[in-house]
C-alpha positions in Angstrom: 142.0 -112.9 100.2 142.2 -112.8 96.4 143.1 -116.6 96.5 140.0 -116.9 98.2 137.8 -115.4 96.2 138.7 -116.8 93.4 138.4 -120.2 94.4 135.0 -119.2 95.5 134.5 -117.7 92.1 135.7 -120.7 90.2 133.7 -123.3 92.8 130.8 -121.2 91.3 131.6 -121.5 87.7 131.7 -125.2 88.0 128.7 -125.8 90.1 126.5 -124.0 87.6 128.1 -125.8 85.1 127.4 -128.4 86.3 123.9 -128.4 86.7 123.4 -127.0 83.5 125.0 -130.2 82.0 123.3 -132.2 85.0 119.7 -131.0 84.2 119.6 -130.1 80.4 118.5 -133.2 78.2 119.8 -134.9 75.7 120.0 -132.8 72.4 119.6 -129.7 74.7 121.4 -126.3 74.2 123.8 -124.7 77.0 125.2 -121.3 75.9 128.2 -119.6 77.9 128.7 -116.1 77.4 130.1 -113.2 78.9 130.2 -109.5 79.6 132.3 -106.5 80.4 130.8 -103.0 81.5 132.8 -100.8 83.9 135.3 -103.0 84.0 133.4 -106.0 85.6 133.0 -108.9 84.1 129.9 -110.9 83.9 129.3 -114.5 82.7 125.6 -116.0 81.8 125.5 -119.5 81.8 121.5 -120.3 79.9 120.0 -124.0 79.1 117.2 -125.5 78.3 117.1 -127.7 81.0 114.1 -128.4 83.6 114.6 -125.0 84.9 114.1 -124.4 88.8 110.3 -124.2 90.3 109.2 -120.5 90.8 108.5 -121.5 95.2 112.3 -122.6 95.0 112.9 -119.4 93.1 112.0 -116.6 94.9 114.2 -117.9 98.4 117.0 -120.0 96.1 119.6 -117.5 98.0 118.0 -117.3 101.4 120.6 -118.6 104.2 118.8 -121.3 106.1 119.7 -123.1 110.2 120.6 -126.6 109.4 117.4 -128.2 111.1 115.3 -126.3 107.7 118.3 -127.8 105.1 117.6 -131.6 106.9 113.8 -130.9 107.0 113.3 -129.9 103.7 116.5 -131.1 101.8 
């Protein structure tokens, strides 16, 4: 299980990365930083990229059935 989730984790890590090199325009900043409080560790990825629509926003982690993901994709 600990394998697991840290692939997860890392799978994470890069996608966000990702994006914020993906989406953040020339000449644009991306800061990484991080965070420990009761012993959690917390990392905050910010850019100055595009940003993501406030509609998309509000339901970015909703789970959706496959014929919404091909409908709206």
């Amino acid at each position: 299980m600990q394998i697991a989730l840290r692939l997860h984790n890392l799978l994470c890590l890069r996608n966000c990365l990702d994006n914020a090199i993906k989406f953040t325009p020339k000449g644009g900043n991306i800061v990484i930083s991080g965070a420990i409080e009761n012993e959690e560790f917390t990392m905050f990825i910010t850019d100055s990229g595009i940003g993501i629509p406030e509609k998309v926003l509000k339901s970015i982690f909703e789970i959706k059935n496959n014929k919404e993901l091909i409908r709206n994709g």
